[in-house]
C-alpha positions as CSV (number, residue, x, y, z in Angstrom):
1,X,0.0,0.0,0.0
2,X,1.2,3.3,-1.1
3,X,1.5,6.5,1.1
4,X,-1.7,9.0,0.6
5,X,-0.2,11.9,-1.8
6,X,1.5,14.8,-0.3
7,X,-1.0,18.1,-0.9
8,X,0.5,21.5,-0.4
9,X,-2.0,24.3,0.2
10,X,-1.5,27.6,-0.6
11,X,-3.5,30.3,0.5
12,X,-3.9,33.6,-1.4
13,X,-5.5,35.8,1.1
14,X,-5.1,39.1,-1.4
15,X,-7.3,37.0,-4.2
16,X,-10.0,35.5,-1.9
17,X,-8.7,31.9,-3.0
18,X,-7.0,28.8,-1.1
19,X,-4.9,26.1,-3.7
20,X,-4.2,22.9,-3.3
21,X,-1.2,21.4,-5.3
22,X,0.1,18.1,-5.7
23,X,3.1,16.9,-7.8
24,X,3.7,20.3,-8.9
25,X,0.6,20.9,-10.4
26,X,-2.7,23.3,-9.6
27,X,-4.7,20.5,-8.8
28,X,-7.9,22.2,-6.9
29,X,-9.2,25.6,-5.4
30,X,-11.6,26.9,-3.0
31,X,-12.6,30.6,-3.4
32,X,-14.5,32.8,-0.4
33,X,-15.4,36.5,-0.1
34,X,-14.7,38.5,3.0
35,X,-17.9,39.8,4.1
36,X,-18.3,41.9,8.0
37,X,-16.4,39.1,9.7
38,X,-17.6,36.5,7.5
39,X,-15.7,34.2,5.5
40,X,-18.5,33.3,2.4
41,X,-17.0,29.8,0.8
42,X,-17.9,30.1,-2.6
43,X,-17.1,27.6,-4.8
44,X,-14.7,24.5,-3.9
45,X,-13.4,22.3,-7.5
46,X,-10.6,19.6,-8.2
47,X,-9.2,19.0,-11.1
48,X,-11.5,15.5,-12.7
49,X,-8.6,13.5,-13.3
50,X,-7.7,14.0,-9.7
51,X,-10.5,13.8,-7.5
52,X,-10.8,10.8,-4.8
53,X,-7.5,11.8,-3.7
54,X,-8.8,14.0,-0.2
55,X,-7.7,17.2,-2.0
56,X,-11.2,19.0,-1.7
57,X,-11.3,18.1,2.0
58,X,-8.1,19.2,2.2
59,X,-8.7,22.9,1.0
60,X,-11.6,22.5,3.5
61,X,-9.9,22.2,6.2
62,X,-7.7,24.9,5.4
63,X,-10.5,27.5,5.0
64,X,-11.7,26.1,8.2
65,X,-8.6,26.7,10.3
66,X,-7.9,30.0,8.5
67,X,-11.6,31.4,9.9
68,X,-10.7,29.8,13.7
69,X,-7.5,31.4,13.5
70,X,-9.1,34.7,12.7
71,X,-12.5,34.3,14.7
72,X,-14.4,34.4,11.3
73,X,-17.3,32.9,10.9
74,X,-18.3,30.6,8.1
75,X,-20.8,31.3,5.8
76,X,-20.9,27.8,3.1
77,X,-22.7,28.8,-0.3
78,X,-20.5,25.7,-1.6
79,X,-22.5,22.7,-1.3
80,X,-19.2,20.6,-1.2
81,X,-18.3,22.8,2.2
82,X,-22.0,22.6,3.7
83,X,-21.9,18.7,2.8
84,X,-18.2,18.6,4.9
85,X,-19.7,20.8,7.7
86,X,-22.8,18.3,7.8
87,X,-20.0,15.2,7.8
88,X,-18.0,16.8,10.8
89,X,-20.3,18.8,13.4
90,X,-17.2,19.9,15.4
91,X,-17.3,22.4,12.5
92,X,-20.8,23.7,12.8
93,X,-19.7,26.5,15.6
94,X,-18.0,28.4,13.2
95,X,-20.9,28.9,10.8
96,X,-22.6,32.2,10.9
């Protein structure tokens, strides 16, 4: 059994947008707005030929951290995101 990829996330917090790259390529994104305190996740996509591999969950998890870190709150438009929140209720306390 081989190791789960390595996923490096990079987070662009002057474009709104958090990457996810693996091998050296742009292999996902999840963009947000900045709204009075409230991080709005937009959209969340992987690249088709990669998906399976965690990486969506992975950019999750970043956003998630980023709006703890920062006492935002969580506003999902992203079904993917709502659909994670759902899946791990420890979450749910940053919505707003």
């Amino acid at each position: 059994m081989s190791d789960p990829p390595s996923i490096e996330i990079r987070h662009h917090t002057g474009h709104d947008r958090i990457e996810a790259w693996l091998d050296g390529r742009n292999a996902g994104e999840l963009t947000y707005r900045m709204q009075a305190g409230v991080m709005v996740v937009l959209h969340t996509g992987v690249d088709p030929a990669l998906q399976g591999q965690g990486i969506a969950a992975a950019l999750v998890r970043s956003a998630l951290e980023h709006a703890r870190a920062h006492e935002f709150k969580v506003r999902p438009l992203c079904s993917y995101v709502a659909a994670y929140v759902r899946r791990h209720p420890e979450e749910r306390e940053l919505l707003g």
